[in-house]
N, CA and C atoms as an extended XYZ file, in Angstrom:
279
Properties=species:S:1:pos:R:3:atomname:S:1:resname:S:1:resid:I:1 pbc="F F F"
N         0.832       -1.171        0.000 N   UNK     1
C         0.000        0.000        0.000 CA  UNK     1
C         0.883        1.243        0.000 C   UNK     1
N         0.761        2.338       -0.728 N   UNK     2
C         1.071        3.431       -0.643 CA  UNK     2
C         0.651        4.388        0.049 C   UNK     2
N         1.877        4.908        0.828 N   UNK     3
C         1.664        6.183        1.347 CA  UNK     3
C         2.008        7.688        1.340 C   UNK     3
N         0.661        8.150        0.284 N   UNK     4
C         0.676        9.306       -0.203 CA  UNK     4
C        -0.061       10.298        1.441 C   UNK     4
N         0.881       11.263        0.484 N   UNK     5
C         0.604       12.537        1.353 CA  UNK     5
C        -0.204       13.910        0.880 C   UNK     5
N        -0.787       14.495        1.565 N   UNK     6
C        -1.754       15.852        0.508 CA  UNK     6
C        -1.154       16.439       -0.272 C   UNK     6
N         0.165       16.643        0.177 N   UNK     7
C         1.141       17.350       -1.087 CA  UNK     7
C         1.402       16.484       -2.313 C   UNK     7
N         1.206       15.396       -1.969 N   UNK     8
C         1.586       14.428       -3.092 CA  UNK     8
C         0.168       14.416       -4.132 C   UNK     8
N        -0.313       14.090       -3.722 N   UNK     9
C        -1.687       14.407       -4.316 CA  UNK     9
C        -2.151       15.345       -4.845 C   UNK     9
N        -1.927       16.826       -4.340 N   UNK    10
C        -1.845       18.022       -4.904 CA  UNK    10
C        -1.045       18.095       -6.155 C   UNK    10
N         0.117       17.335       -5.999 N   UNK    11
C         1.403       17.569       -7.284 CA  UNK    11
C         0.663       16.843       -8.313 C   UNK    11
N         0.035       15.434       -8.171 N   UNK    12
C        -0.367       14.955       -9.117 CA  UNK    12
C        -1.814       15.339       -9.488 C   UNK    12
N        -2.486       16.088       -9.421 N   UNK    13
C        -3.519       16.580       -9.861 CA  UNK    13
C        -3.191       18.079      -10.187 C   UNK    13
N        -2.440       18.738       -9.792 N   UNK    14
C        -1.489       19.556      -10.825 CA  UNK    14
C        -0.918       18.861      -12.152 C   UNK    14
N        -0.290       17.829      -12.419 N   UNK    15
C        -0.152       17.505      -13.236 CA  UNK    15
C        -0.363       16.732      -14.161 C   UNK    15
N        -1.944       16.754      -13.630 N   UNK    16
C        -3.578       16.036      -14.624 CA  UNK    16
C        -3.812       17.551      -14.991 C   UNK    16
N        -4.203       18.226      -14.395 N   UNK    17
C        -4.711       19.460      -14.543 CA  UNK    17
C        -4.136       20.460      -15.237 C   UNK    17
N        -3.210       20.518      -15.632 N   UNK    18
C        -1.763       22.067      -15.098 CA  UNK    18
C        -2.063       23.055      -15.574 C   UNK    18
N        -3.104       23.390      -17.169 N   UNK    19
C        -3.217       24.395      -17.473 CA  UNK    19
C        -4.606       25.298      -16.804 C   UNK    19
N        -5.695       24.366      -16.530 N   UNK    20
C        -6.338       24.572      -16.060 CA  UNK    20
C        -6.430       24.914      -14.225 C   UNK    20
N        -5.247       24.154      -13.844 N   UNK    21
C        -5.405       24.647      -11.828 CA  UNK    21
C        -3.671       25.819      -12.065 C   UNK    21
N        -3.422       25.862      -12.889 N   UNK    22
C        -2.243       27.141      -13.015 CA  UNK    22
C        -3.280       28.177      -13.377 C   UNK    22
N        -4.439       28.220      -14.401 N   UNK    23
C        -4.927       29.631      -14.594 CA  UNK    23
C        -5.863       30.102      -13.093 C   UNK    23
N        -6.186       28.531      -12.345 N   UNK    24
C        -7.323       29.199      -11.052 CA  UNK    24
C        -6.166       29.834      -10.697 C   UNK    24
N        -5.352       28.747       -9.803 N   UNK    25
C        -4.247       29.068       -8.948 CA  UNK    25
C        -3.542       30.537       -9.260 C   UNK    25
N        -2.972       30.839      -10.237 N   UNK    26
C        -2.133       32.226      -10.633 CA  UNK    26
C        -3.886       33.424      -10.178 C   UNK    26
N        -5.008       33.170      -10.642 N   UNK    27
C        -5.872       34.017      -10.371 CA  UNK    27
C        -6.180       34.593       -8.616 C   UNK    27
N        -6.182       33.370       -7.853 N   UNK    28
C        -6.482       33.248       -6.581 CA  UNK    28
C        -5.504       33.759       -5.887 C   UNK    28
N        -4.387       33.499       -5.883 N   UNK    29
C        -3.230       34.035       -5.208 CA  UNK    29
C        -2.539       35.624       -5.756 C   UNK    29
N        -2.976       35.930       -7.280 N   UNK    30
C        -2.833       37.360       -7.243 CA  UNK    30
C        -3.611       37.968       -7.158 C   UNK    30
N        -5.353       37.928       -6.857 N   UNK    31
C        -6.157       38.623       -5.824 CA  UNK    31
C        -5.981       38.695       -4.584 C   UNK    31
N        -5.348       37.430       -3.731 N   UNK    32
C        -4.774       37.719       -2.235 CA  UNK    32
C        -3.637       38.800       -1.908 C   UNK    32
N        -2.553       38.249       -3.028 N   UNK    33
C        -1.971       39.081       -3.168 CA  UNK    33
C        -2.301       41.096       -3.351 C   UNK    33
N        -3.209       41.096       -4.109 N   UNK    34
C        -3.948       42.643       -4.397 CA  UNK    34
C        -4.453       42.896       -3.016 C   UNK    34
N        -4.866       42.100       -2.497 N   UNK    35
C        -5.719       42.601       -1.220 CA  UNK    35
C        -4.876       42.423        0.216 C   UNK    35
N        -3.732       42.181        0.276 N   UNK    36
C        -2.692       41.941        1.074 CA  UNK    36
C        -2.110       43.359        0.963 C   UNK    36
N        -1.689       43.652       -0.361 N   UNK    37
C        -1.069       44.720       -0.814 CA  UNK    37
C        -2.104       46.127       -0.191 C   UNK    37
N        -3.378       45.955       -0.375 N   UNK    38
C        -4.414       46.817        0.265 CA  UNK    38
C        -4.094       47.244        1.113 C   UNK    38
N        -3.836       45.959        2.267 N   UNK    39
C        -4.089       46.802        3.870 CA  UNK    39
C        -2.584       46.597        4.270 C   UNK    39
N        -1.596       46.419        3.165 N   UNK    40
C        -0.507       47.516        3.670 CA  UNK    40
C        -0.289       48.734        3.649 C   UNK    40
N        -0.756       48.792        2.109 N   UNK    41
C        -0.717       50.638        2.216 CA  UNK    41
C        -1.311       51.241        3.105 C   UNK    41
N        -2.703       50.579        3.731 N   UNK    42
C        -2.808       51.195        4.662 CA  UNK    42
C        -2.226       51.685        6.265 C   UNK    42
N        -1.161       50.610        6.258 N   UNK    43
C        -0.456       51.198        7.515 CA  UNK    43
C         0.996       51.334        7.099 C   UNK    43
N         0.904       51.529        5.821 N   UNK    44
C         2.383       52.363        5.100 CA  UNK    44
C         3.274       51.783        5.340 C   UNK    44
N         3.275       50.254        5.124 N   UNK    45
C         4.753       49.351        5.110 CA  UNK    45
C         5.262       48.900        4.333 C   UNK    45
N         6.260       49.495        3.439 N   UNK    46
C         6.600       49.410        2.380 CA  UNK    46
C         7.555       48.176        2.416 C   UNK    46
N         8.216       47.682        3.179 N   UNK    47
C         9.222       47.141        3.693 CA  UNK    47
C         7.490       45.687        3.186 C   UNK    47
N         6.749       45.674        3.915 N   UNK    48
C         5.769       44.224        3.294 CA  UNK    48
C         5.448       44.066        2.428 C   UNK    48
N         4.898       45.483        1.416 N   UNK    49
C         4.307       45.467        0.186 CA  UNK    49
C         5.779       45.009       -0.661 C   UNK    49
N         6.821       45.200       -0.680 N   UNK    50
C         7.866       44.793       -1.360 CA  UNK    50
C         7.632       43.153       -1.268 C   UNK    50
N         7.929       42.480       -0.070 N   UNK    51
C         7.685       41.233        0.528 CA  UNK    51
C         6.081       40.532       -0.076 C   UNK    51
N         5.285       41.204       -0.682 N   UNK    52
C         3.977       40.544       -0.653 CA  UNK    52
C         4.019       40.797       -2.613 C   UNK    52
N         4.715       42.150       -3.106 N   UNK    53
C         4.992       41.834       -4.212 CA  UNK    53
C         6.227       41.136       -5.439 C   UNK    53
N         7.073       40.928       -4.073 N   UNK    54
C         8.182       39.624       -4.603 CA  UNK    54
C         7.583       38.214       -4.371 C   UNK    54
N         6.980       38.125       -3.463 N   UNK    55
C         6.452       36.303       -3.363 CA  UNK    55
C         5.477       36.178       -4.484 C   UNK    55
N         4.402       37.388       -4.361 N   UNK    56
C         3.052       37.182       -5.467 CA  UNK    56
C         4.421       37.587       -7.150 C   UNK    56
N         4.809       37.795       -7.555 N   UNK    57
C         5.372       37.860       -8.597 CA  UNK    57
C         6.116       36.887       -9.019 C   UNK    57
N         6.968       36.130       -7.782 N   UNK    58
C         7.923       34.720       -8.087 CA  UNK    58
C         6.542       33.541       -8.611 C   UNK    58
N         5.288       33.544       -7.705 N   UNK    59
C         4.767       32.468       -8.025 CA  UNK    59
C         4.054       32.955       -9.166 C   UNK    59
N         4.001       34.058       -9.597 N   UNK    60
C         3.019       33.724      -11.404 CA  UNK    60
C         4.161       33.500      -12.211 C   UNK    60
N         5.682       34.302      -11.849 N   UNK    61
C         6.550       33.720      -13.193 CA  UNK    61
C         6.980       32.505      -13.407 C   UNK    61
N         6.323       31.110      -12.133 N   UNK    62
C         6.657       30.097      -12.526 CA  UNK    62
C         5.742       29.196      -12.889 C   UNK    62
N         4.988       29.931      -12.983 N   UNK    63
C         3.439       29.813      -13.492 CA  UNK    63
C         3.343       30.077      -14.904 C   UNK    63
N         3.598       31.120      -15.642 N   UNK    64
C         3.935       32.130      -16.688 CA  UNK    64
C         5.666       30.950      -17.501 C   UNK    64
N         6.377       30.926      -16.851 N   UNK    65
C         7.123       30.065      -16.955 CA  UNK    65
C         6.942       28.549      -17.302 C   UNK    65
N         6.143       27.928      -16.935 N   UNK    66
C         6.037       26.457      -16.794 CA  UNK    66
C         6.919       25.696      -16.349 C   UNK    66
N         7.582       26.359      -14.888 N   UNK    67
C         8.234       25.496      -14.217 CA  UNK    67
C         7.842       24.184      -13.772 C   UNK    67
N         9.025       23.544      -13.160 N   UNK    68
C         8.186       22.211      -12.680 CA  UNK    68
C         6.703       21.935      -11.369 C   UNK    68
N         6.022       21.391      -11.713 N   UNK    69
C         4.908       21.212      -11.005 CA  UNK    69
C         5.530       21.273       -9.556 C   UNK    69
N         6.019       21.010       -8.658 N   UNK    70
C         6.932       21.216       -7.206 CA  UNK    70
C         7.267       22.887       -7.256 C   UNK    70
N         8.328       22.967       -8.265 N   UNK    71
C         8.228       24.186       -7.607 CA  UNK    71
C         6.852       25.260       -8.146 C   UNK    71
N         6.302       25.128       -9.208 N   UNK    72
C         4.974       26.016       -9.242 CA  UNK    72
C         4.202       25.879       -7.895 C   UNK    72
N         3.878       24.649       -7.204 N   UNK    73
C         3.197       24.358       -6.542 CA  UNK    73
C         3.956       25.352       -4.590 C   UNK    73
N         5.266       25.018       -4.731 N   UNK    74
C         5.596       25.287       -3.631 CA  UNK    74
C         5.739       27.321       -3.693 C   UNK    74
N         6.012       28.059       -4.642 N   UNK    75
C         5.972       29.118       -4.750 CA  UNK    75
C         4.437       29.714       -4.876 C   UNK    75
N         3.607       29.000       -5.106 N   UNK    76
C         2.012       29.458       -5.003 CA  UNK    76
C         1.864       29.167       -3.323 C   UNK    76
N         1.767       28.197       -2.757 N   UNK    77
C         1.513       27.694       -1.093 CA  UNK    77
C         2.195       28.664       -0.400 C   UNK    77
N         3.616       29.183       -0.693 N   UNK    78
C         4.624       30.464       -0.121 CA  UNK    78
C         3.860       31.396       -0.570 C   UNK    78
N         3.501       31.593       -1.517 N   UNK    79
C         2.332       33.012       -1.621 CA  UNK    79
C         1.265       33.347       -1.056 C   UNK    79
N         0.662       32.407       -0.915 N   UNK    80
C        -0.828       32.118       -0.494 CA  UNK    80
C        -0.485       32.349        1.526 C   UNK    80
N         0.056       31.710        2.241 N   UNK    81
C         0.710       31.483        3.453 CA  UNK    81
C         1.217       33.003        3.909 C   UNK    81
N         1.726       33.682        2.892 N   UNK    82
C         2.618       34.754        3.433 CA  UNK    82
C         1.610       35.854        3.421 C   UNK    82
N         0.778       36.002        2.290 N   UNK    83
C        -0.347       36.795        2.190 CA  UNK    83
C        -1.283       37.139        2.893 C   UNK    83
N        -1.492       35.756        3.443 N   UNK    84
C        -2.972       35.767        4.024 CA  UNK    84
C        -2.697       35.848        6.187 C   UNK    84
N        -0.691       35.795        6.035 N   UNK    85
C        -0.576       36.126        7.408 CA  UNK    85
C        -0.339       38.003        7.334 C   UNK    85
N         0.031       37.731        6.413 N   UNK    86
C         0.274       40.025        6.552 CA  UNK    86
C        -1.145       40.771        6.503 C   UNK    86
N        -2.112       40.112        5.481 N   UNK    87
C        -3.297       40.355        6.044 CA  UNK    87
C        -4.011       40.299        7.141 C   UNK    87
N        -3.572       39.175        7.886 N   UNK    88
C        -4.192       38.788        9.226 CA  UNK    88
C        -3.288       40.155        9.918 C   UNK    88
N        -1.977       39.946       10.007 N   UNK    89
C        -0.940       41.123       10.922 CA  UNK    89
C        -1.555       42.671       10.715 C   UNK    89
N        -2.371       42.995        9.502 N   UNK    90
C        -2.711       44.635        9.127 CA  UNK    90
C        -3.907       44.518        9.745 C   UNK    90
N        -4.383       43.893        9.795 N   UNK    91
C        -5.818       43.706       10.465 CA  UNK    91
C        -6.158       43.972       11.846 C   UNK    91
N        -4.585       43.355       12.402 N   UNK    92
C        -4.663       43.090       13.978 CA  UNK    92
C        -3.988       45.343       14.489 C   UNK    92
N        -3.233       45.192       13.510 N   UNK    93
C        -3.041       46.805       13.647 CA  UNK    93
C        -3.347       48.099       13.817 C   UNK    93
């Protein structure tokens, strides 16, 4: 019996899928991204919006790229993760 893991599973239905969960995926994570970017400007941290527009930019160019399914996959999850904690952090501010 095999023992797969969610990431494993994720990779391979990325790569049943790829053109189709790369166009959700690149969509979903650069709206988090837009709205991350939001409520920094609002407390004027440029020092995050740099940080929220280098992660959201690495994961569409490997997206845009057609890197390998691992790393597309692991630079979208680093996007998604980093986003949605600076949002939580502007929030709490």
């Amino acid at each position: 019996m095999e023992n797969k893991t969610l990431l494993s599973d994720f990779i391979e239905f990325f790569e049943r899928n790829r053109f189709g969960a790369m166009t959700l995926m690149m969509t979903f994570q650069s709206c988090l991204g837009s709205i991350a970017a939001m409520y920094t400007f609002m407390t004027n941290n440029m020092v995050q919006l740099a940080i929220i527009a280098t992660i959201t930019m690495a994961s569409n160019a490997a997206f845009i790229a057609q890197a390998p399914a691992k790393w597309c996959l692991y630079t979208f999850l680093l996007s998604v993760l980093t986003n949605f904690l600076l949002i939580l952090l502007n929030n709490l501010i």
